[in-house]
Each structure stands twice: as C-alpha cells, then as structure tokens.
C-alpha atoms as one frame of an Amber mdcrd trajectory, in Angstrom:
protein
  13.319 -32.192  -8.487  12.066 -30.021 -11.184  10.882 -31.920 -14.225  12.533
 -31.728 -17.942  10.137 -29.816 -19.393  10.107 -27.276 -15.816  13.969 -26.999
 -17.134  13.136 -26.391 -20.591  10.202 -23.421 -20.025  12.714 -21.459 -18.191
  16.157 -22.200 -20.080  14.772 -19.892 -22.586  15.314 -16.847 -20.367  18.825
 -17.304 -19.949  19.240 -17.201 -24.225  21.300 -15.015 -25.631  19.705 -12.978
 -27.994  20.677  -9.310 -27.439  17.596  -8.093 -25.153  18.212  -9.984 -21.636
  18.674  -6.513 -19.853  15.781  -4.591 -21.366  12.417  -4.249 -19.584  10.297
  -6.149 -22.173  12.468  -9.115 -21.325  11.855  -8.925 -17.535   7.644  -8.745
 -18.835   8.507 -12.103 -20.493   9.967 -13.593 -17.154   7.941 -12.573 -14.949
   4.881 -13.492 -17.205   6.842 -17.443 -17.225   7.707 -17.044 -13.759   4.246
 -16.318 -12.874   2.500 -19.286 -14.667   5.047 -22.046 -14.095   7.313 -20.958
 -11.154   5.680 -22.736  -7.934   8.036 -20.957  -5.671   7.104 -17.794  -5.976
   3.575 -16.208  -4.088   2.447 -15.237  -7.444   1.913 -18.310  -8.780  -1.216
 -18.549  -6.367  -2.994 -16.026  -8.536  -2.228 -17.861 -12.152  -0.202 -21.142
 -12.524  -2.571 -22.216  -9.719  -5.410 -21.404 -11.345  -4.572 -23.117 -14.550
  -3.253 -20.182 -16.192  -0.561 -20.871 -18.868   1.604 -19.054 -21.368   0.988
 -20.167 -25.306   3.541 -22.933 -26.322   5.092 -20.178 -29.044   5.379 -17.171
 -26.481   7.390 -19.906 -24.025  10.022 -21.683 -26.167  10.572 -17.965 -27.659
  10.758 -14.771 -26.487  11.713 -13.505 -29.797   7.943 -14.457 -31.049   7.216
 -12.824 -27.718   8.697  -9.922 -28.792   7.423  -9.679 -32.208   3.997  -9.804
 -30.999   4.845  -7.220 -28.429   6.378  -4.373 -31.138   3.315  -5.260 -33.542
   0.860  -4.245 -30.804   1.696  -0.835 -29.470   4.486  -2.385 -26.773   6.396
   0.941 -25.237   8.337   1.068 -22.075   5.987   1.784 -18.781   2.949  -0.355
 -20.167   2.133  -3.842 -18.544   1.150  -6.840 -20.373  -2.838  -7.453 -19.564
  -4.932 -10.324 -20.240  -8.609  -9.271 -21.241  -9.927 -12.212 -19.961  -9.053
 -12.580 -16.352  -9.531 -16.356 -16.343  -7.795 -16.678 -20.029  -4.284 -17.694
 -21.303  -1.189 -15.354 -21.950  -1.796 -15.566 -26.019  -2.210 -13.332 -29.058
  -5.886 -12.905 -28.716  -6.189 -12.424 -24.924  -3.574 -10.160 -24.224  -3.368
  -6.175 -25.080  -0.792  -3.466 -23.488  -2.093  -1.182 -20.893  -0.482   1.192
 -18.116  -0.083   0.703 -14.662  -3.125   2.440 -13.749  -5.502   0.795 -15.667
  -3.682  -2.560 -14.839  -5.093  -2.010 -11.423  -8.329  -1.293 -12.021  -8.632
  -4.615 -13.647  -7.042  -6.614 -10.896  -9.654  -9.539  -9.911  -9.141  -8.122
  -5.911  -9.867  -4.571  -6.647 -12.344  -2.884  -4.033 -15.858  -1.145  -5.599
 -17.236   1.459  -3.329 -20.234   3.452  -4.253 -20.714   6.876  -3.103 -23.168
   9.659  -4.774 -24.923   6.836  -6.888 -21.850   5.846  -9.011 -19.631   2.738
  -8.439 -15.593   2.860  -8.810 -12.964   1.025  -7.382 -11.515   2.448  -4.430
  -7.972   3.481  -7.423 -10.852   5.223  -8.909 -12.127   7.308  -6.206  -8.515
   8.419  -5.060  -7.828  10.011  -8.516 -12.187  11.936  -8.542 -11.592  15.436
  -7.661 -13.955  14.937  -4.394 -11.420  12.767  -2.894  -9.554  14.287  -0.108
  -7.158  11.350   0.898  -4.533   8.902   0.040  -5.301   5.259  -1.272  -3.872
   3.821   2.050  -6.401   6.082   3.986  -9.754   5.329   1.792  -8.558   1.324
   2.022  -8.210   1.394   5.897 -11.793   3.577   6.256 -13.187   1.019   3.874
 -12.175  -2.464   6.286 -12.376  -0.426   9.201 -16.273   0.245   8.322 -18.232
   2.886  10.617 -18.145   5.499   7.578 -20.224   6.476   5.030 -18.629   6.148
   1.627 -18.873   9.548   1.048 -17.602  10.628   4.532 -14.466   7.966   3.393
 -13.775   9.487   0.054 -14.123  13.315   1.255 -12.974  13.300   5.133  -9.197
  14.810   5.159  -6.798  12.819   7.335  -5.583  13.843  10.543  -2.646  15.026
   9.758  -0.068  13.677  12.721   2.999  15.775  14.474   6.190  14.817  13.619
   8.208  12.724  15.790   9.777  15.044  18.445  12.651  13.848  20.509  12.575
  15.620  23.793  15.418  16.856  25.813  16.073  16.263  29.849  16.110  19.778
  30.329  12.913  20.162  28.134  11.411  17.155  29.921  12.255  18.923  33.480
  10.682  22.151  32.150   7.489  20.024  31.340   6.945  18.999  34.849   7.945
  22.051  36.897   4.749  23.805  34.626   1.622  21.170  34.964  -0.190  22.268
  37.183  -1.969  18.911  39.067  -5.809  18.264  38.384  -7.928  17.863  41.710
 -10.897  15.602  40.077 -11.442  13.073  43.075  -8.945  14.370  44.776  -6.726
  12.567  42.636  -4.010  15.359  42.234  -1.592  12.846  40.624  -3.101  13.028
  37.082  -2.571  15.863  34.827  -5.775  15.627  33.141  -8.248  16.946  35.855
 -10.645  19.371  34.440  -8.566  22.569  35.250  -5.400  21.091  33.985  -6.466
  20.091  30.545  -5.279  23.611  28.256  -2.171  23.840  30.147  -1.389  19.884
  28.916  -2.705  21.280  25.415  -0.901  24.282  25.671   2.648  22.546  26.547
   1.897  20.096  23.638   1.499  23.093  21.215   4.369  24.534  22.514   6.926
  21.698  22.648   5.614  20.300  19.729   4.135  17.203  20.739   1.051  15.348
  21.551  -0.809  15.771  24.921  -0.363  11.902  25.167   3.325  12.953  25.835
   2.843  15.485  28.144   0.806  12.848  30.489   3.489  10.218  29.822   6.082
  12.607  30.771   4.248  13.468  34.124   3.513   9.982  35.007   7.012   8.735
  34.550   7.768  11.697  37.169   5.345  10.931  39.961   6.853   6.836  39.587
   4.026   5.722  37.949   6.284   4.706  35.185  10.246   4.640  35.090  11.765
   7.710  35.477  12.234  10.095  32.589
C-alpha cells in the first residue's frame, strides 16, 4: 500500500490549474514519475539512485512552471540535470534539446576513430559517417571492426521481401542447372551452377539463399514448394 506522503507527491498532477494537457505538464510528471514512481523501469536510473525532485517543484507545478518560463522553457526542449548524480532543483537543472539530451545520457557509447573521441550520436551526425545509429551500435558490440571501418563502411543494403509465385517457383526449377561437385548433382551450388543461381536471384528479385531453398524443397530435401 502506497504511503501518505506516496499519495500526496502525485495528487498534485491531477490539480486543476489550466495546463494538465500541455507538454510542460507531462515534463513535470514524468520528472515525479521518474523519482518516486517504483513501478515504472525508469525509476532504476533515478529514484533508485537517490535522485529526488526539490520539495517546492513537487507540491507545485505552478513553481515548476515559473522556473521553467524564467529559464528559456520552449516546446521540443527536455529538462536536463547538469549534474548527473544531482537533484531536479533550480541550480542543477537547465533546458536542452533532444540531441544534446543524449549525448549526456550516463550509458552513452565513446568511440574513437582518427584521434578524436565522440559518442557513437556524435559520429552518426560527422560528415564521414556512412551509416545509421542502429548500424554503428551493432558494429560497435559486435567488435571485429576498426572504428573507422564502423563509422565509414556503408551497409549492405538488403532486397526487399519478394513473395514468389507457384508458377514463378516452377520456372525456378525447370532453369538450375544441377552442380556435379562430388558427384553430388542434387545441390545447386556446384561450381558450374553458381551464376545461373546468381543470375535467377537478379532476375526474380531475390536472394540466392532462395533460389537453393526453392531447389531443395523440390528434390524432398525440404517440404514441397
């Protein structure tokens, strides 16, 4: 059972006071929510680390707000506490964007490349960088790469989904022509076979990997197309 003064820090947000539906109000409540609200995954990161709101900012979000106006406060900046292990108060806390927001975030990633260090946000928006965020983050726990090789690389870029017909399916196998490696002629990768599996991919728009499957599912090796 949640304890009076639980009740009390978030009774405030449900005040009326003329700004419940506007976006500085949600900053306010998720700022509480953040600090006191043990239910949620974010409280890992703050409440659980002793981080608290100041006792004016949580009985009021009208001092909240006045604070907020006084300090450059506009719609698309994020509340940000310069002192990651600090309070949400007066002193500590400053209006920033969303991009710089991340920079600062205490699990950013720093990868060095050409003798500078940035975080891995950073490097996406440098003009060397040739990929996506996702991309750079996945090279970066994946290892094997040199940071430079991440941040300039260009993804393989993958063919689109292509749902093949029977008929196209039946055209498929009538044209691969069976590799003789080993004697094996029931693969369709033997030396001589592997441009016409790379030229039916090209062709029907698909992978070679699907060419192969296709074939295999023919000869029973798996269940028929």
């Amino acid at each position: 059972m949640e304890s009076l003064a639980e009740v009390r820090r978030f009774s405030n947000r449900r005040n009326r006071h003329g700004f419940s539906d506007t976006l500085l109000y949600q900053v306010f409540g998720t700022m509480k929510d953040r600090c006191y609200n043990k239910r949620l995954k974010a409280y890992e990161n703050y409440g659980a680390r002793g981080i608290r709101v100041c006792h004016e900012w949580e009985i009021s979000f009208m001092a909240f707000r006045e604070w907020a106006m006084a300090n450059g406060y506009c719609e698309g900046l994020e509340i940000d506490r310069k002192d990651n292990n600090g309070h949400y108060t007066p002193d500590n806390c400053q209006w920033i964007s969303h991009a710089e927001n991340c920079r600062n975030k205490r699990n950013n990633i720093n990868l060095t490349a050409w003798g500078e260090t940035k975080t891995l946000a950073e490097w996406v928006e440098d003009d060397r960088c040739n990929v996506c965020y996702g991309t750079l983050k996945t090279r970066y726990r994946m290892g094997g790469m040199e940071p430079e090789e991440m941040i300039t690389t260009k993804a393989i870029e993958h063919k689109p989904l292509v749902r093949l017909s029977r008929e196209q399916k039946e055209e498929i196998i009538r044209r691969v022509v069976v590799g003789t490696i080993g004697g094996d002629r029931r693969s369709p990768y033997g030396t001589s076979n592997r441009g016409n599996v790379k030229e039916l991919a090209e062709e029907f728009g698909v992978v070679s990997g699907t060419i192969v499957e296709i074939w295999k599912r023919h000869n029973g090796t798996l269940r028929s197309i």
